[in-house]
C-alpha positions as CSV (number, residue, x, y, z in Angstrom):
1,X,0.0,0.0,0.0
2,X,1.2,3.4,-0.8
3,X,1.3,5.9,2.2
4,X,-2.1,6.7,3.4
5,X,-2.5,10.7,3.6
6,X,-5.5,10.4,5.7
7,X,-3.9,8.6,8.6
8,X,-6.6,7.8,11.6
9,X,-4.0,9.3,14.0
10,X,-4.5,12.9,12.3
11,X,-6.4,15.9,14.2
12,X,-9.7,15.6,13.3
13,X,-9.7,12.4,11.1
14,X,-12.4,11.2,13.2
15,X,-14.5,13.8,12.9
16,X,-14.0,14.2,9.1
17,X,-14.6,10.4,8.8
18,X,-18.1,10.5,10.8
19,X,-18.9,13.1,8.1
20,X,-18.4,10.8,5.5
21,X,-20.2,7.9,6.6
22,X,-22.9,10.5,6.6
23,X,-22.8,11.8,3.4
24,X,-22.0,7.9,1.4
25,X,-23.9,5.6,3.8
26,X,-26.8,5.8,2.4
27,X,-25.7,4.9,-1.1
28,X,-23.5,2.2,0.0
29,X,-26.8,1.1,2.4
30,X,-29.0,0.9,-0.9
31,X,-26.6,-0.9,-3.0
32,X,-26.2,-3.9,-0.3
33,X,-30.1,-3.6,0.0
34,X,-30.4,-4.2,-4.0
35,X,-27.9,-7.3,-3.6
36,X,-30.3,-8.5,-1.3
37,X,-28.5,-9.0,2.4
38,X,-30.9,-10.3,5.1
39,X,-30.8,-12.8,8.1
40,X,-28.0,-15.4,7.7
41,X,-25.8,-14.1,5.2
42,X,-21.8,-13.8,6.5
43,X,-20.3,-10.2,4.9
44,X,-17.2,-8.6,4.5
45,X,-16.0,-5.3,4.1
46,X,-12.5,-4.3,3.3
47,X,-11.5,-0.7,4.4
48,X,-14.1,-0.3,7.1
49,X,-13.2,3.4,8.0
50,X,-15.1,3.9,11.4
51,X,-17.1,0.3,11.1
52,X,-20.1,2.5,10.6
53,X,-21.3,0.1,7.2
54,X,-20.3,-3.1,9.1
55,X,-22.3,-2.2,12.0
56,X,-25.1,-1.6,10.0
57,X,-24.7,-5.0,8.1
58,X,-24.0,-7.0,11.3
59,X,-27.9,-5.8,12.5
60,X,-29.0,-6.9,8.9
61,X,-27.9,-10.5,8.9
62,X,-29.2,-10.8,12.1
63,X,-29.9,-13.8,13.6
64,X,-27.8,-16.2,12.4
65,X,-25.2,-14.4,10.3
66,X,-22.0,-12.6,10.6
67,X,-20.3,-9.6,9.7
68,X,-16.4,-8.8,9.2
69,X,-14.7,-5.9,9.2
70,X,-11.3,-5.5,7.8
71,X,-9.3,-2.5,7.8
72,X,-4.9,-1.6,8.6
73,X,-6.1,0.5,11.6
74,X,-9.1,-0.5,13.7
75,X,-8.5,2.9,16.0
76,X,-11.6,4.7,14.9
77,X,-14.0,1.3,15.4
78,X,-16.4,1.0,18.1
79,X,-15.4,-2.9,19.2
80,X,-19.0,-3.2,20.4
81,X,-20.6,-1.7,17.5
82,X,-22.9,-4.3,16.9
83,X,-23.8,-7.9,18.2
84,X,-22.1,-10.2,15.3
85,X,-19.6,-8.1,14.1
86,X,-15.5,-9.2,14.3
87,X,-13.1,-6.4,13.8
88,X,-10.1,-7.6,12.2
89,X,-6.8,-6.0,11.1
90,X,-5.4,-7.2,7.8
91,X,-3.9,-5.8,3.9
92,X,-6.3,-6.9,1.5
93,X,-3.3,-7.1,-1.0
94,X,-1.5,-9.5,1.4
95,X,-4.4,-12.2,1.0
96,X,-7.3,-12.9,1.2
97,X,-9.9,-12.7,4.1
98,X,-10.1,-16.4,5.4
99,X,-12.3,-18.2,5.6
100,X,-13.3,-16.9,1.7
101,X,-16.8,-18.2,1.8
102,X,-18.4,-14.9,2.3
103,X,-21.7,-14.2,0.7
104,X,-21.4,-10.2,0.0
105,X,-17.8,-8.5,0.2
106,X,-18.0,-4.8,-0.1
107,X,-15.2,-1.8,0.0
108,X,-15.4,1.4,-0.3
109,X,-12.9,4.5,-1.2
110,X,-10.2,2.4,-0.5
111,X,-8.7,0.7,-3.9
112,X,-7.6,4.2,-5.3
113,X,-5.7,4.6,-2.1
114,X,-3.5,1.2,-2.6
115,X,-0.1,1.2,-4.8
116,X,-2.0,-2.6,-6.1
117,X,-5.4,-2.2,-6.5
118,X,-5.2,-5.0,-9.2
119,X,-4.0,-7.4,-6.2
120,X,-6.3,-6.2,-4.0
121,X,-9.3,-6.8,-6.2
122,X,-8.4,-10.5,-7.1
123,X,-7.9,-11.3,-3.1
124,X,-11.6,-9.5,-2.6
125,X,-13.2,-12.0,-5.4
126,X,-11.2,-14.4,-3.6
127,X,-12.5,-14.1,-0.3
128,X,-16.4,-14.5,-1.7
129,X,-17.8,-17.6,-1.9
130,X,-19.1,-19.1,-5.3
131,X,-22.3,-17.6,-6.2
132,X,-21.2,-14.9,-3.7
133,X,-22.0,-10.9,-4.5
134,X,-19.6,-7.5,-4.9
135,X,-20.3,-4.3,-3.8
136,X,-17.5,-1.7,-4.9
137,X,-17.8,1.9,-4.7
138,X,-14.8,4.4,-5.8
139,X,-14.2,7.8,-7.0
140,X,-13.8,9.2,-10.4
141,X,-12.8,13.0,-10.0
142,X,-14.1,13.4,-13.8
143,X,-16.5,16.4,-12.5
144,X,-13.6,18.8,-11.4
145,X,-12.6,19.1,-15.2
146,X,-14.9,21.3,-15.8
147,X,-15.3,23.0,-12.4
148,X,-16.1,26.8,-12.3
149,X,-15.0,29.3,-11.5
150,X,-11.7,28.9,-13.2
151,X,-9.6,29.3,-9.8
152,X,-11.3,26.5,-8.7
153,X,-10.7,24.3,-11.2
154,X,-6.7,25.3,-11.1
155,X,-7.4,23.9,-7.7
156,X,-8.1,20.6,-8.6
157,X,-5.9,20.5,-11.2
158,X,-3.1,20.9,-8.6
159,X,-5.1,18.2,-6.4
160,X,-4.8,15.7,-9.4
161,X,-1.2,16.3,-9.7
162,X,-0.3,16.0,-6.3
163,X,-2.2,12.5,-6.3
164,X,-0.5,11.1,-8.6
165,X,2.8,11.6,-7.1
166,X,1.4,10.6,-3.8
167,X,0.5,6.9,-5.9
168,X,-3.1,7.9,-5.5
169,X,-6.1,7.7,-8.8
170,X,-8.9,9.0,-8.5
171,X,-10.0,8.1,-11.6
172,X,-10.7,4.5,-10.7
173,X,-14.3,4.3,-10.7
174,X,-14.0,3.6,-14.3
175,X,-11.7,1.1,-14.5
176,X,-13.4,-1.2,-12.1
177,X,-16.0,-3.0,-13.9
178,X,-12.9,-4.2,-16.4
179,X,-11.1,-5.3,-13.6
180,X,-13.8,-7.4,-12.4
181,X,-14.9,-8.6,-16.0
182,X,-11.2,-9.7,-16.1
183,X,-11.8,-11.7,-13.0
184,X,-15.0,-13.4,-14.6
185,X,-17.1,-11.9,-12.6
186,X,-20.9,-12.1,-13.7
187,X,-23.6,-9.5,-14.0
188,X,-21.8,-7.0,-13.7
189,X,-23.8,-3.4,-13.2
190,X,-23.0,-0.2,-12.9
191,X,-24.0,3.3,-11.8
192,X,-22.4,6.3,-10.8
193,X,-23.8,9.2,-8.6
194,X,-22.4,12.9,-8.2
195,X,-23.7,14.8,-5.8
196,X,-24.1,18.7,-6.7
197,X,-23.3,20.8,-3.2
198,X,-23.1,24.2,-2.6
199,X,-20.7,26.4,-0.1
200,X,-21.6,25.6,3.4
201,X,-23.2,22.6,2.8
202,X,-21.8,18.7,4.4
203,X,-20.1,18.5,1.2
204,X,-18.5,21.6,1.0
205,X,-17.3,21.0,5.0
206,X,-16.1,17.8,3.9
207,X,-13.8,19.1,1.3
208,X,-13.0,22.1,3.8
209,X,-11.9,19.5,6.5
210,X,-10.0,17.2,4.3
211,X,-8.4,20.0,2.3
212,X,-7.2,21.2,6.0
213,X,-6.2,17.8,6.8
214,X,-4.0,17.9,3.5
215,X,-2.9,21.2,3.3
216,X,0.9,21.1,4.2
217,X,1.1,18.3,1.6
218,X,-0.6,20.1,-0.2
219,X,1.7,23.2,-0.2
220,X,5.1,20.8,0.2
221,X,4.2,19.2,-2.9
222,X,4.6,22.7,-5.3
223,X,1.7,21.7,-7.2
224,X,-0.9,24.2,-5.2
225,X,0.2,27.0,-3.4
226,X,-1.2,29.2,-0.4
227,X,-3.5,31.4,-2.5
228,X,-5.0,28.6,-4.7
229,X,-5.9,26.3,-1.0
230,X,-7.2,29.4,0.2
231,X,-9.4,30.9,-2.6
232,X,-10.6,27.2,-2.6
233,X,-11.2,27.4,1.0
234,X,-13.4,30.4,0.6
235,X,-15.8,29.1,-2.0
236,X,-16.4,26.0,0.4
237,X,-18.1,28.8,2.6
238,X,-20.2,31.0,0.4
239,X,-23.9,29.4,-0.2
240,X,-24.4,31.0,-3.8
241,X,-21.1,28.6,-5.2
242,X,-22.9,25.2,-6.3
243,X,-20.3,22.6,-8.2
244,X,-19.7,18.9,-8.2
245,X,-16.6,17.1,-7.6
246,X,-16.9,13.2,-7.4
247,X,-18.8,11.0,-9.6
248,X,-19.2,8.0,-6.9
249,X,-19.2,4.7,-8.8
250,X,-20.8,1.4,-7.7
251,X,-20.2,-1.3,-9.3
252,X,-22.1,-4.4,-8.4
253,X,-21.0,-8.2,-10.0
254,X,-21.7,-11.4,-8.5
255,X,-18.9,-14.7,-8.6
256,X,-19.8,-17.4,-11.0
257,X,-21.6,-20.3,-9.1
258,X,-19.8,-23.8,-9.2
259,X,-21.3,-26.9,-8.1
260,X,-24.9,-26.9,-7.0
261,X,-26.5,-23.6,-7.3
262,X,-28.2,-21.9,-4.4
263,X,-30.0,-18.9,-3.5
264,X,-27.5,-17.4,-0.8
265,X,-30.5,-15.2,0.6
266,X,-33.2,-18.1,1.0
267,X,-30.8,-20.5,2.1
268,X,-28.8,-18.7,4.5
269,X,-32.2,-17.3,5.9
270,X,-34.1,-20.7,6.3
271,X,-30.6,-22.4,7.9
272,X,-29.3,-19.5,10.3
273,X,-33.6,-19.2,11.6
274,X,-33.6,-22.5,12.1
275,X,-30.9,-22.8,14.1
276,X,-32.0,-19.3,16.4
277,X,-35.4,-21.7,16.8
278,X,-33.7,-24.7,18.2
279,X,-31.4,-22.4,20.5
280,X,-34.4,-20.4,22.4
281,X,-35.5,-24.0,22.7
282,X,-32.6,-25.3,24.2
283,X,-32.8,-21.8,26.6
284,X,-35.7,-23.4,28.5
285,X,-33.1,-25.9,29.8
286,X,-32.0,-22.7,32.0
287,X,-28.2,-24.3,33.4
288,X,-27.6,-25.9,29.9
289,X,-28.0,-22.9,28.0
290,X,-26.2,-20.7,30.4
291,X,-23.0,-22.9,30.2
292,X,-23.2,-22.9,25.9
293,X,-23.7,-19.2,27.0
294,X,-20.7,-18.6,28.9
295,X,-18.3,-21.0,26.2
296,X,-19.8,-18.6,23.9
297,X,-18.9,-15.4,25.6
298,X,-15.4,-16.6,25.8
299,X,-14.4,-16.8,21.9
300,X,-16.3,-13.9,21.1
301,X,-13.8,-11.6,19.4
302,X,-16.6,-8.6,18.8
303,X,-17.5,-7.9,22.3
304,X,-15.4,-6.3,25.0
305,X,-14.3,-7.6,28.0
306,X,-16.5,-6.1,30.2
307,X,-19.7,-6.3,28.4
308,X,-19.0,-10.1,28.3
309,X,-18.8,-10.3,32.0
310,X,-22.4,-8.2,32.6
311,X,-23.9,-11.1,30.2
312,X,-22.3,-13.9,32.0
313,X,-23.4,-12.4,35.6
314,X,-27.2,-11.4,34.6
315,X,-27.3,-14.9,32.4
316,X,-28.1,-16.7,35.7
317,X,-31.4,-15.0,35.8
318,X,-33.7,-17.6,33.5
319,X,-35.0,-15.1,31.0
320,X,-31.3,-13.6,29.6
321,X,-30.0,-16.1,27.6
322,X,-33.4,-16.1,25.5
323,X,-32.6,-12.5,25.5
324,X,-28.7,-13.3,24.1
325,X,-30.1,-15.2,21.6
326,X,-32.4,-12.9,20.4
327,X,-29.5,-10.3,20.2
328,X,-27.3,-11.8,18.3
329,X,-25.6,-14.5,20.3
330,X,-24.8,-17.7,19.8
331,X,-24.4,-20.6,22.0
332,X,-23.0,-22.8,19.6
């Protein structure tokens, strides 16, 4: 991986990070909704950010599935985010995510970031399961070409130069769905949203906050000086500049099935309900199902160490382990 600009340990990363789940959420939310991600269904995502998508997808496959998390720093994650969801550090261009049976793998704004995106993309299709589906979302900074007025588009001219030197391409979005046709990747689909912002709006402060995060990069590149960050600066704030910088492109494809064919959705659904239906059985035998509670509790890599011991006190009292259960526990 190239360096990362945006490290986690920067002065308000985390708050510039929270703004973006804000502002992409809801796209990435729809796409995984299109791909059809219910009860049952184990994800991945690569590049979790703040683990704000992977919490959201750990309380969709709920009960009986299982979310992952991947990302090279896990600073900005909440450990106890969500019931089901494992936090796990790892480089996607290393390998892929074991136990590569996953039934949806999803990234997002991460490939243009890595020095082999290429590499990173085959160990992604890799780490899906047969049959399995692909959720990629990317920039492509096509928009700023024809930015106005004609200082701001200087701007961004200098941005693109920069980037390249710093082994960064935002032009990427494009590219993908060849990548993953090259990978034989089925049903592939494709659709690309740009959002149009004016000064003072999230978007604007998001560019205002990451061109600040930047900006002695920025400048110690030579490619953008004081006056052409600042004049940028000022149009972030003035509500009568409207632009757009970032076509956002999803690309969705699906692994070719091998073997027997299955619907992931029905399947996974009918299996991991099943299984939450003999457990709350099972929880009437109260001291049997607190002991499959406790094993559980103690190879649980999502929860912390002190929410595990409230649930093993209060799982004496009859009634909680049909309330673990019903939560997102396991007890097998």
């Amino acid at each position: 991986m190239t360096e990362y600009v945006l490290d986690h340990h920067n002065e308000g990363e985390r708050a510039r990070l929270a703004l973006m789940s804000r502002l992409l959420d809801p796209m990435h939310r729809r796409h995984l909704e299109a791909l059809g991600v219910g009860p049952g269904a184990r994800t991945l995502e690569v590049g979790c950010g703040n683990g704000s998508v992977s919490a959201w997808l750990a309380d969709r496959v709920r009960p009986g599935g299982h979310a992952v998390a991947v990302d090279l720093d896990l600073s900005l994650c909440d450990a106890d985010a969500a019931p089901g969801l494992e936090f796990r550090a790892g480089d996607i261009i290393a390998a892929p995510v074991e136990p590569a049976d996953y039934d949806v793998v999803t990234a997002r704004a991460v490939l243009h970031h890595l020095a082999d995106p290429a590499a990173a993309i085959t160990n992604l299709v890799a780490s899906g399961r047969a049959g399995g589906a692909f959720l990629l979302i990317e920039p492509d900074f096509l928009p700023v070409s024809i930015a106005e007025p004609a200082a701001v588009r200087g701007f961004w001219q200098g941005w693109l130069a920069w980037s390249r030197e710093a082994g960064i391409d935002f032009f990427i979005g494009r590219k993908l769905p060849a990548m993953l046709a090259d990978l034989e990747l089925e049903d592939i689909s494709v659709v690309a949203e740009t959002p149009l912002y004016n000064g003072g709006s999230a978007w604007a402060r998001y560019w205002a906050q990451t061109v600040g995060e930047l900006r002695p990069r920025l400048e110690d590149s030579g490619h953008l000086d004081r006056r052409s960050i600042d004049t940028f600066l000022a149009h972030c704030g003035e509500p009568d500049w409207w632009t757009q910088s970032i076509a956002w492109t999803a690309v969705r494809a699906r692994k070719p099935a091998t073997g027997v064919l299955r619907d992931t959705a029905a399947t996974a659904s009918t299996v991991g309900t099943m299984k939450k239906l003999f457990e709350l059985l099972v929880c009437f035998l109260h001291p049997i199902a607190v002991v499959l509670m406790w094993i559980d509790l103690a190879t649980r890599p999502d929860m912390g160490r002190g929410t595990k011991i409230v649930w093993a006190i209060f799982g004496i009292v009859p009634l909680v382990p049909f309330l673990y259960v019903l939560t997102g526990g396991d007890l097998w």
